[in-house]
Kinemage of the C-alpha trace (Angstrom):
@kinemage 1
@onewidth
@group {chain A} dominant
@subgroup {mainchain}
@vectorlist {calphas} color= white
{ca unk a 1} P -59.318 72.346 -18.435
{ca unk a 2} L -63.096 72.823 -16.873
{ca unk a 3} L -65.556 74.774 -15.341
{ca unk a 4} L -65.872 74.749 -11.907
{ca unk a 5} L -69.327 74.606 -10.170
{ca unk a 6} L -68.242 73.602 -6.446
{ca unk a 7} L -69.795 76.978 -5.236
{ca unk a 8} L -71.233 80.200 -5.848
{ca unk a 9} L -67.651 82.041 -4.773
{ca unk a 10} L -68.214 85.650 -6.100
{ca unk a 11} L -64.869 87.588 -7.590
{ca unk a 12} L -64.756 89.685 -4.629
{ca unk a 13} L -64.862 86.894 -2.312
{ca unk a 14} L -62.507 85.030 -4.234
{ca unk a 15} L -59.662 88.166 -4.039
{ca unk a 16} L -60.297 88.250 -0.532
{ca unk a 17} L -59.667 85.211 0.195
{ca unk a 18} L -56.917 84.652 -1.897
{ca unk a 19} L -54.689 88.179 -0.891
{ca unk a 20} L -55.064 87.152 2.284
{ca unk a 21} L -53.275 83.599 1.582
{ca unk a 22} L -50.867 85.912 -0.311
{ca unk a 23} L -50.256 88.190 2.930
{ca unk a 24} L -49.505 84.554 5.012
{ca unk a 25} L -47.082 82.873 2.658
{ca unk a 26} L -44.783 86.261 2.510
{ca unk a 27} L -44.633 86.397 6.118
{ca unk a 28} L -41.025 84.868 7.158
{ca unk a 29} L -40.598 81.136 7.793
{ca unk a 30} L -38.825 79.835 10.945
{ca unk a 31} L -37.163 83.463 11.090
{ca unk a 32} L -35.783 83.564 7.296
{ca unk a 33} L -36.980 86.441 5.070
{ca unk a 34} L -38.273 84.504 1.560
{ca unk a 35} L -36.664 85.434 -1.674
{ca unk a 36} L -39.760 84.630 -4.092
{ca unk a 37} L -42.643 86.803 -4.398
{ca unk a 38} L -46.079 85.381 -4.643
{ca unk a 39} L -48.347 87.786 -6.356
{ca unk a 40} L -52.044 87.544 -7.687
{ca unk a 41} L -52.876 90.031 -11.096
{ca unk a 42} L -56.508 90.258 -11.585
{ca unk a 43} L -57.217 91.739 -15.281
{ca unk a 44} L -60.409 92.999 -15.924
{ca unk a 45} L -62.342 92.333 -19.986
{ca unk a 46} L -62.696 94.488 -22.298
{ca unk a 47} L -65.384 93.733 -23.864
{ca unk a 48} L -66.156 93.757 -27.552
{ca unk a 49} L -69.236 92.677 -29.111
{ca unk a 50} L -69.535 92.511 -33.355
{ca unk a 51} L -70.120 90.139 -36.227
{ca unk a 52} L -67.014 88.711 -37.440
{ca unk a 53} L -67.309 85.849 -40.295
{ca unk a 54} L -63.638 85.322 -40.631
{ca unk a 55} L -63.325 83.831 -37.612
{ca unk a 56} L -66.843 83.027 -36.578
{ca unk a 57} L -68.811 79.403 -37.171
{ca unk a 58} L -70.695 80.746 -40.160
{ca unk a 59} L -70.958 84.220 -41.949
{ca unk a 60} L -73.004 86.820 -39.673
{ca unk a 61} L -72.612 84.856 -36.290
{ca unk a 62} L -72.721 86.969 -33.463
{ca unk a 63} L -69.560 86.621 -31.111
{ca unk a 64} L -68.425 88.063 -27.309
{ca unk a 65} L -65.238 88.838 -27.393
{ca unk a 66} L -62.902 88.998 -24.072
{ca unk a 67} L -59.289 90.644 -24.297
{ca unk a 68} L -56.957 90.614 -21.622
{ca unk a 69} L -53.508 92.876 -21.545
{ca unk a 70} L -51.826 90.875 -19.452
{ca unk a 71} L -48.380 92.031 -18.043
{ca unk a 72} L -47.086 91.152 -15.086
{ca unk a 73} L -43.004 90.873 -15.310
{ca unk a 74} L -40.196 93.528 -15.682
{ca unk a 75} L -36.530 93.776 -16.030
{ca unk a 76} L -35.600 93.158 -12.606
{ca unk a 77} L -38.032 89.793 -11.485
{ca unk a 78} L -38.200 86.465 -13.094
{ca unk a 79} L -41.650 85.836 -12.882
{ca unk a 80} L -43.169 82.304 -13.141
{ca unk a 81} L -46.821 81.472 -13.636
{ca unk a 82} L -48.714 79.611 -11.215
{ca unk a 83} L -51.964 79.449 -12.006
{ca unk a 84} L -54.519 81.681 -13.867
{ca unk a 85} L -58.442 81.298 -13.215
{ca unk a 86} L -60.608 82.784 -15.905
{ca unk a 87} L -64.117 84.000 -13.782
{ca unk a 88} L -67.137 85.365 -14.802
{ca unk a 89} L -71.028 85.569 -13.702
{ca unk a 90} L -73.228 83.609 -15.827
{ca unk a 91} L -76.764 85.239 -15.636
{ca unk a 92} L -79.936 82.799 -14.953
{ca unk a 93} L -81.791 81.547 -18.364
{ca unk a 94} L -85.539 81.026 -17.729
{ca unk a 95} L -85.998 79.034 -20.964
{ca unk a 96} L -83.863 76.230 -19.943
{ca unk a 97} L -82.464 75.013 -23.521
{ca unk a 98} L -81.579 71.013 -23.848
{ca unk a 99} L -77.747 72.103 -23.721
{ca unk a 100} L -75.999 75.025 -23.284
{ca unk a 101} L -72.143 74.964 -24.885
{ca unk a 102} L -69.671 77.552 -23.558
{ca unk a 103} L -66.368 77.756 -26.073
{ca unk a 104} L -63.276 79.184 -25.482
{ca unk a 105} L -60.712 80.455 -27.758
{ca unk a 106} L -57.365 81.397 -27.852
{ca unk a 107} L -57.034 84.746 -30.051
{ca unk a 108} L -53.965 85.148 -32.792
{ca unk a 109} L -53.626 87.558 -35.122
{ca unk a 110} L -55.428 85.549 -38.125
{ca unk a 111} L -57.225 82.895 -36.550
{ca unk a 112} L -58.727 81.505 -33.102
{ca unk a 113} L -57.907 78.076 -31.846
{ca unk a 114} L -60.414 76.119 -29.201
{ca unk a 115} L -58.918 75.804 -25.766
{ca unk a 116} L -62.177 74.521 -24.170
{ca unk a 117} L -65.617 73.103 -25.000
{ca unk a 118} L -67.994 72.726 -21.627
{ca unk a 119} L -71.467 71.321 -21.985
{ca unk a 120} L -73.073 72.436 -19.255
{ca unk a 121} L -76.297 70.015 -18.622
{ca unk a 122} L -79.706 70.897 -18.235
{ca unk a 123} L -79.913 69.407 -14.131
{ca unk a 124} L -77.260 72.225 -13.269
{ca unk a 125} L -78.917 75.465 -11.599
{ca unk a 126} L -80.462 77.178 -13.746
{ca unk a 127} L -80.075 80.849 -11.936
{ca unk a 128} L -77.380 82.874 -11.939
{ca unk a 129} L -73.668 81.823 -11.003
{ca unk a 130} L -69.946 82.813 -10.782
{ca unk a 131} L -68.427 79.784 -13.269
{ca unk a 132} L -64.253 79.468 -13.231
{ca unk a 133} L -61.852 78.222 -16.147
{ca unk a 134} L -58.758 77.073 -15.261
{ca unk a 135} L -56.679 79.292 -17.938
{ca unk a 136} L -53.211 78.644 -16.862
{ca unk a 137} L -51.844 77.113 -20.469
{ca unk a 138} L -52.824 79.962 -21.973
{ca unk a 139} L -51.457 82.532 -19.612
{ca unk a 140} L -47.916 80.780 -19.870
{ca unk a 141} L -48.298 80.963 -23.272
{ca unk a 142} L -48.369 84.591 -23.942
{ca unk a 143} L -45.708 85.143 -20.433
{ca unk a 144} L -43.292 82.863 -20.538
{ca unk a 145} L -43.058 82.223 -24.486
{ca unk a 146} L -43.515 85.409 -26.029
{ca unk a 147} L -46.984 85.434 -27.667
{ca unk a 148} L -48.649 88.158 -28.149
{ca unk a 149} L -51.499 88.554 -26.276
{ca unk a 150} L -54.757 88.875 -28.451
{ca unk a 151} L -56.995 87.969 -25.693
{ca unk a 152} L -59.489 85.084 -24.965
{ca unk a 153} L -62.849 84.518 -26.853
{ca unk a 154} L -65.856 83.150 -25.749
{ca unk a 155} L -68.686 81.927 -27.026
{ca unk a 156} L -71.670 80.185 -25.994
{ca unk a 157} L -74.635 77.955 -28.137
{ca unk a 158} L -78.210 76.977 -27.286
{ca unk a 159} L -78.592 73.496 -28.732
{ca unk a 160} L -75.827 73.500 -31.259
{ca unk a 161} L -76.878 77.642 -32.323
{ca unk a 162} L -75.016 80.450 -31.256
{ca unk a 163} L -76.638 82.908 -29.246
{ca unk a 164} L -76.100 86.237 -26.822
{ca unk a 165} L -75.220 84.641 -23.290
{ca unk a 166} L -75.528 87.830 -20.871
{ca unk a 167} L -72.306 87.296 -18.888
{ca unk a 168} L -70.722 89.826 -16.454
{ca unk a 169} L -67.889 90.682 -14.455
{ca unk a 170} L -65.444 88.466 -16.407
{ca unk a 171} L -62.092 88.668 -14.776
{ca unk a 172} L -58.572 87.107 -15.145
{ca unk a 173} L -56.601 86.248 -12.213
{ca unk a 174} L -53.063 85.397 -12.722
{ca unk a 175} L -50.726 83.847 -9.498
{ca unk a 176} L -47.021 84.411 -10.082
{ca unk a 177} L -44.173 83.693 -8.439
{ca unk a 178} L -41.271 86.374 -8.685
{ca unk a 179} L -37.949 86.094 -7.813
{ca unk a 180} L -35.664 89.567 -8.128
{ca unk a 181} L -32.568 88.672 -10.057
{ca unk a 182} L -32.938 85.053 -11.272
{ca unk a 183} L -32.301 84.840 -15.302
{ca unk a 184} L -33.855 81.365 -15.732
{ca unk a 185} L -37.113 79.861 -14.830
{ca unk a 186} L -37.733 79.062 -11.240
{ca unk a 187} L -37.698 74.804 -10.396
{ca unk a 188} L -40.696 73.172 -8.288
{ca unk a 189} L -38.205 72.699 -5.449
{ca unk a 190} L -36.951 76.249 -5.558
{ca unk a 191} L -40.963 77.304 -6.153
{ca unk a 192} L -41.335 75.559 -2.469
{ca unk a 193} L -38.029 76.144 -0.758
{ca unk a 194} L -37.370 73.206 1.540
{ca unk a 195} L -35.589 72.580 5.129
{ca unk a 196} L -32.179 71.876 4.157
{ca unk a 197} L -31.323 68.756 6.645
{ca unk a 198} L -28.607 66.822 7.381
{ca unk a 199} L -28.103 64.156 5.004
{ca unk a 200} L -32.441 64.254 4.511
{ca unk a 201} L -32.337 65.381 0.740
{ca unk a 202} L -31.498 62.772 -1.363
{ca unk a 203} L -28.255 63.406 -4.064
{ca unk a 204} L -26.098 61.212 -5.289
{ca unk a 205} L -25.370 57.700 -3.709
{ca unk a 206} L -27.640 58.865 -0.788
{ca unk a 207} L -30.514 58.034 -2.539
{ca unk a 208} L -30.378 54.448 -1.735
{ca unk a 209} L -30.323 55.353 2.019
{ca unk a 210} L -32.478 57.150 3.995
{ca unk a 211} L -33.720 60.510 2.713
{ca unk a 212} L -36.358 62.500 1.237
{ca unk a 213} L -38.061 62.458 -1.994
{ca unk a 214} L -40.062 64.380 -3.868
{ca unk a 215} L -44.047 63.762 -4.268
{ca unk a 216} L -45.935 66.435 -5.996
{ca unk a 217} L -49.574 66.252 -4.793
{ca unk a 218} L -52.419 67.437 -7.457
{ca unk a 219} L -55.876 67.655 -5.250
{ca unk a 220} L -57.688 67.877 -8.025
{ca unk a 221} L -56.659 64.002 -8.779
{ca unk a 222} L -57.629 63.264 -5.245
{ca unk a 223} L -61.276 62.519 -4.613
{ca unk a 224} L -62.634 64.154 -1.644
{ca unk a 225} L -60.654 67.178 -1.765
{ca unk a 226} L -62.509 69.340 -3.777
{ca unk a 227} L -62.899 71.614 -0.957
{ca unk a 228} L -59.385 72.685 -1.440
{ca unk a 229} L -59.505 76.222 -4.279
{ca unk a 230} L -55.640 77.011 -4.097
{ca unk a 231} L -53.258 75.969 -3.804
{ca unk a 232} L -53.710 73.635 -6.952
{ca unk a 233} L -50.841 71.210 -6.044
{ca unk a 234} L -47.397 71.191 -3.246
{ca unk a 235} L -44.530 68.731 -2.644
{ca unk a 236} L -45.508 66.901 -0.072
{ca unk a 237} L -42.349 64.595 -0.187
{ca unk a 238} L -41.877 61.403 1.185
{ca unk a 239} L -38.964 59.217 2.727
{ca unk a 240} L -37.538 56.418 1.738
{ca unk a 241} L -34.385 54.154 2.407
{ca unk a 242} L -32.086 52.028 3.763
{ca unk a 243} L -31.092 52.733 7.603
{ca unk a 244} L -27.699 51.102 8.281
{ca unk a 245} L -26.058 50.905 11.715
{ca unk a 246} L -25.404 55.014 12.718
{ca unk a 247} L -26.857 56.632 9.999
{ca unk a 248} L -28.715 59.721 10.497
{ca unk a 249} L -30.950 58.761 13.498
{ca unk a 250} L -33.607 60.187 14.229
{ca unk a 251} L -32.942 60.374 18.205
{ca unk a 252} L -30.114 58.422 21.009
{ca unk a 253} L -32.821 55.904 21.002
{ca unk a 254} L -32.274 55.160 17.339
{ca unk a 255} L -28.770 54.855 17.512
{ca unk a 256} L -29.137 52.458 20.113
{ca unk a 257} L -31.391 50.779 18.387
{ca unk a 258} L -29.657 50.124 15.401
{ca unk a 259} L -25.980 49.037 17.260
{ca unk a 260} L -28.259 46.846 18.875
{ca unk a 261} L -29.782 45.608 15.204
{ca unk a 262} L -26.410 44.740 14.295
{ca unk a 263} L -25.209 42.439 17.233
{ca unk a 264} L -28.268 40.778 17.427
{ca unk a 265} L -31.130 40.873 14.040
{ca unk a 266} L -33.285 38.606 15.514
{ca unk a 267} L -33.534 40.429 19.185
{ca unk a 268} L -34.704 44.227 17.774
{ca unk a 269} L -35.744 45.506 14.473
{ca unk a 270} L -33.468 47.790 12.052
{ca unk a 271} L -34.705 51.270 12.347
{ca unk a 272} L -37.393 52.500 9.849
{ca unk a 273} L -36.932 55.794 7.238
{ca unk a 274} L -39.928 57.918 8.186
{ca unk a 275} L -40.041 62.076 8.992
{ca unk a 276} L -38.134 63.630 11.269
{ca unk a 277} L -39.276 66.864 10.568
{ca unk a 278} L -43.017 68.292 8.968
{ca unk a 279} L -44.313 72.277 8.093
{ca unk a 280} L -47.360 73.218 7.688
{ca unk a 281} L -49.234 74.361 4.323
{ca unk a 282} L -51.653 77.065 4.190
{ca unk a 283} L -54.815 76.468 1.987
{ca unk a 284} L -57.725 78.440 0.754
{ca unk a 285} L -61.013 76.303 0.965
{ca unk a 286} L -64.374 76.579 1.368
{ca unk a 287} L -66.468 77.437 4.018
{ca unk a 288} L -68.091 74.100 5.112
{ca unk a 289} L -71.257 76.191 6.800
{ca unk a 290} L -71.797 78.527 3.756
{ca unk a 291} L -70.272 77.779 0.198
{ca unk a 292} L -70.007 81.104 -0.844
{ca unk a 293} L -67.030 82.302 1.078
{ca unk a 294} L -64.233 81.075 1.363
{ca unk a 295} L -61.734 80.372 4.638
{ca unk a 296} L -57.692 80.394 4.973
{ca unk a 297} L -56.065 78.535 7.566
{ca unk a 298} L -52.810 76.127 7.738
{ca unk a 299} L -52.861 72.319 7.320
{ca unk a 300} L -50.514 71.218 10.110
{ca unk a 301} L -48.005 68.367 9.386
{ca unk a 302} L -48.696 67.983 5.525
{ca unk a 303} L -45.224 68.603 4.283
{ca unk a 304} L -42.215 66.012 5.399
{ca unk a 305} L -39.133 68.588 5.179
{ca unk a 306} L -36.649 66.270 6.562
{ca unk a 307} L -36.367 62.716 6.763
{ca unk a 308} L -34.054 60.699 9.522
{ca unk a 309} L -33.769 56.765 10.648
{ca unk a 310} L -36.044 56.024 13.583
């Protein structure tokens, strides 16, 4: 997990941006009403501040506490979590300390375990700014695995010493996927419901001929695609496999092709495995002509649905 310090993205901002990506993905897809449910929760702190030497660094240490009461399943949705952003506004420190040390912890009823240590360096901006956590893990833990919730702590040091860290408008954002009537956990492929196409998906002793397979795509592992904020990863599949004479081409062209392959090798090529069929993805990014707001708009031909000898 880490902070994020792309851009100054304010919460409000951010829920724009991001309901509006909601609104898209639940409109229907090539005239078929979606099952799943994509939903954002945004929990606001509440805030606690005390001494507490049981669980502090050392007896008397000052601590700000966050708690979160998140719930956001019932009886009759399966709800799967996404993602979960933890974002707050870090005020502007004048005095500019050699490091600054933000800790997070994971609450339980008699202790507090570390989730996250960021050093934030001195070169960063030194004024004010909305920071993000990436606080999926422990989201799923209290959801999906039936912890109780006893919030998140956080804590911040000025060269190795705690110390009071104004920070405002901390909020929790949770993305879940819902699905009404499902009794077990939702699969990646069922997250992203695919094209079903003739002979394309790859089962059984297909999978050594043409068809599709899966490729899930983190952009956070990709360099040069930081400008991407959600979503976090998709299938963007891929196709490979043998093309023997007839099977599944592509187009009349390919079927000639390939009768023609099999009179004479050395007078055409054997058809190739390659896409016969690509959707679109819709991404929230940011705006490349002012970094504190953020845009939503499809990424055409990302996504190979079906795959076909051509």
């Amino acid at each position: 997990m880490a902070f994020c310090f792309q851009a100054n993205v304010s919460q409000a901002e951010y829920e724009r941006a991001h309901r509006e990506y909601l609104k898209q993905v639940q409109l229907p897809h090539d005239g078929q009403k979606l099952r799943t449910r994509r939903d954002l929760h945004v929990f606001q702190a509440a805030e606690h501040s005390r001494n507490e030497s049981s669980l502090s660094r050392g007896e008397g240490h000052h601590h700000y506490s966050l708690y979160f009461p998140v719930a956001v399943s019932d009886d009759a949705e399966d709800v799967t979590v996404d993602h979960t952003a933890l974002r707050f506004l870090l005020q502007g420190d004048h005095r500019r300390p050699r490091e600054l040390e933000a800790l997070v912890y994971l609450r339980t009823p008699v202790s507090r375990r570390l989730v996250l240590r960021r050093v934030i360096p001195q070169g960063e901006p030194a004024g004010s700014r909305w920071l993000e956590l990436d606080a999926t893990e422990a989201a799923v833990s209290w959801l999906e695995h039936g912890l109780e919730n006893h919030g998140l702590e956080l804590e911040f040091l000025h060269d190795g010493l705690p110390t009071r860290r104004e920070v405002s408008h901390t909020t929790l954002n949770v993305f879940v996927t819902k699905e009404p009537g499902r009794k077990k956990r939702s699969t990646p492929e069922e997250l992203m419901p695919l094209h079903k196409g003739r002979r394309s998906k790859c089962k059984g002793d297909n999978n050594k001929k043409c068809c599709r397979h899966e490729l899930t795509v983190m952009f956070k592992d990709l360099k040069g695609f930081e400008f991407i904020v959600y979503p976090k990863g998709f299938d963007a599949g891929y196709c490979k496999g043998r093309c023997p004479p007839r099977y599944n081409p592509a187009h009349h062209h390919a079927l000639l092709q390939s009768l023609l392959w099999k009179e004479d090798r050395k007078r055409v090529p054997k058809p190739c495995c390659a896409p016969s069929k690509l959707d679109q993805l819709m991404i929230v990014y940011f705006d490349e002509t002012d970094s504190t707001q953020l845009k939503v708009s499809y990424w055409k031909n990302i996504q190979v649905l079906e795959c076909a000898c051509s």
